[in-house]
C-alpha positions in Angstrom: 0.0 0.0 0.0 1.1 3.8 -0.8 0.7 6.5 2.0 0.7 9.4 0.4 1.2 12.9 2.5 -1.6 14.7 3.4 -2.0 18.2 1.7 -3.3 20.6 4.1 -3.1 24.5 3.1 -0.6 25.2 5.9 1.9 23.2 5.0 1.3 24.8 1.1 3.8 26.9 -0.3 1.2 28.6 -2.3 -0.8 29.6 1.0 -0.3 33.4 1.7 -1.5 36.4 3.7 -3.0 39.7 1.5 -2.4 43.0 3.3 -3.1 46.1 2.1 -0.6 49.4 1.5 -2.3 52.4 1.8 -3.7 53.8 -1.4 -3.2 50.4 -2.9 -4.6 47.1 -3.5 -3.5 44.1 -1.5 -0.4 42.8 -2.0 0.5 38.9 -1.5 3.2 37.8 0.9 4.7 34.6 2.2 3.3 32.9 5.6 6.4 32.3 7.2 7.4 29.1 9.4 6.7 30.4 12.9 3.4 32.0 11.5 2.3 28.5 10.2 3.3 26.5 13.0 1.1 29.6 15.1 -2.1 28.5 13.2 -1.7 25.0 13.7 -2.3 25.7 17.7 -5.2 27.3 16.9 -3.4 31.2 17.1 -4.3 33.8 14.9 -0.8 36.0 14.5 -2.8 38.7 12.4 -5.3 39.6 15.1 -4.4 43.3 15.1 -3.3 43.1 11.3 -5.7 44.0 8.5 -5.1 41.3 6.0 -6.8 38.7 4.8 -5.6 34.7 4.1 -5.7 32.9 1.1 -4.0 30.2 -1.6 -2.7 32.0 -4.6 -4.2 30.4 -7.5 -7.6 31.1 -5.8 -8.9 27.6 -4.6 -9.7 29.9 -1.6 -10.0 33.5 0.0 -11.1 34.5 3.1 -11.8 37.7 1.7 -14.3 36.8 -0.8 -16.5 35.5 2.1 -15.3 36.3 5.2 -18.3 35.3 7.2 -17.5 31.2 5.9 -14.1 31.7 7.6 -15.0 32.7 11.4 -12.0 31.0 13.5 -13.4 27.0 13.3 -13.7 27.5 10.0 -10.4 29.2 9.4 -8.6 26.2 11.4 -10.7 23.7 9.0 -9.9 25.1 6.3 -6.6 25.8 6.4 -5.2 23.2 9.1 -7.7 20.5 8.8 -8.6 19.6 5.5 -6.8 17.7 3.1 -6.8 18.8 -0.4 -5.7 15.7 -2.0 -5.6 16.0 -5.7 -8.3 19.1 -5.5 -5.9 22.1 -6.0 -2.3 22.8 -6.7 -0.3 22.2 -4.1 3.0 22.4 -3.7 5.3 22.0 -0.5 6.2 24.7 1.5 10.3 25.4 1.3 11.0 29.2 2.7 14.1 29.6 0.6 11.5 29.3 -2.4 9.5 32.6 -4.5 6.5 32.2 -5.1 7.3 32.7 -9.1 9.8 29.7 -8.9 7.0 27.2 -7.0 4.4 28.0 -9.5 6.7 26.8 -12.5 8.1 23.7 -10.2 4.3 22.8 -9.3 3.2 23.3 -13.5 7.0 20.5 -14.8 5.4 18.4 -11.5 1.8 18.6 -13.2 2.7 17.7 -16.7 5.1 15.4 -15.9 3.0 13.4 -13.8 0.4 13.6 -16.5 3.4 12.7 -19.4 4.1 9.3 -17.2 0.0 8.5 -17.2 0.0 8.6 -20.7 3.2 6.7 -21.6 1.7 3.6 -19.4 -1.4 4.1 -21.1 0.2 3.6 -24.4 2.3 0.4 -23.1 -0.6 -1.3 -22.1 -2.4 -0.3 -25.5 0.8 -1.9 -27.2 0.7 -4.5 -25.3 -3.3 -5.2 -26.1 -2.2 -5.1 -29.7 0.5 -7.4 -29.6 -1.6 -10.1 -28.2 -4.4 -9.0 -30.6 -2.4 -9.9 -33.0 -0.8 -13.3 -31.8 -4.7 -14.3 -31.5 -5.4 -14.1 -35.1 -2.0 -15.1 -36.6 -3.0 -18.4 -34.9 -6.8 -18.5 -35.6 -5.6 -17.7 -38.9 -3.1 -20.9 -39.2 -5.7 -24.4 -38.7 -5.7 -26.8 -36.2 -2.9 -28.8 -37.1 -1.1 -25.8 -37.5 -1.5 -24.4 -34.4 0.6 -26.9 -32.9 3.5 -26.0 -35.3 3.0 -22.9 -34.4 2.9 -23.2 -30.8 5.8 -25.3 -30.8 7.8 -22.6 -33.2 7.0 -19.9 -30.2 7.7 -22.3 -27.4 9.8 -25.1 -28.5 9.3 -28.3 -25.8 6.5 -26.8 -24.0 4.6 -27.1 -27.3 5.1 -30.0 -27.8 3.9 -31.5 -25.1 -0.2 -30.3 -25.8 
């Protein structure tokens, strides 16, 4: 059996914290280490902060709905539920941009999806191959056959 890691937002590298300059819009920055390991014991660090939480390719936002992410929620969302395959995520490493994990995330994607396709096309090969055997020896008759089934297998042929 495979264990594969749980994805939860917190441990995403793609999981950042909007605050806004004045006389702009927000701006996206990095949820650092001590921050993350803050929200797993149920600790908001951005009490007295204005900003809001969210994933950057926009699976979710706080600030879109902010009433669907009171503080159970928050925790649930962010600490307690696994995203599996449902988003894009990508584990957190703080020497990382977030430009450089978005195009490491995208190789990861389509390489994963490359390797899928590549055993999808050996097993269609390998259909066809015994496709093929079938009727090159329903093609041959009876007598034949064991010929034929002694040319492939030599002794083990022989003996049917």
């Amino acid at each position: 059996m495979i264990f594969k890691h749980k994805q939860y937002c917190v441990d995403c590298h793609f999981f950042v914290k909007k605050e806004s300059e004045r006389g702009s819009r927000l701006k996206a920055s990095e949820i650092k280490a001590p921050e993350r390991e803050s929200l797993r014991q149920r600790n908001n660090p951005w009490k007295t902060q204005a900003c809001v939480l969210s994933c950057s390719f926009g699976v979710w936002d706080e600030g879109s709905d902010f009433f669907a992410f009171l503080e159970d929620d928050r925790h649930q969302t962010i600490v307690e539920k696994d995203r599996g395959d449902s988003c894009f995520w990508w584990p957190y490493n703080p020497a990382m941009l977030l430009p450089a994990a978005k195009i490491l995330q995208e190789r990861e994607a389509k390489n994963r999806d490359a390797a899928r396709d590549r055993l999808l096309t050996r097993i269609a090969l390998w259909i066809a191959v015994f496709a093929l055997f079938v009727n090159a020896v329903a093609s041959f008759g009876n007598a034949d056959v064991l010929k034929l089934l002694e040319l492939f297998f030599g002794e083990l042929g022989s003996g049917l």
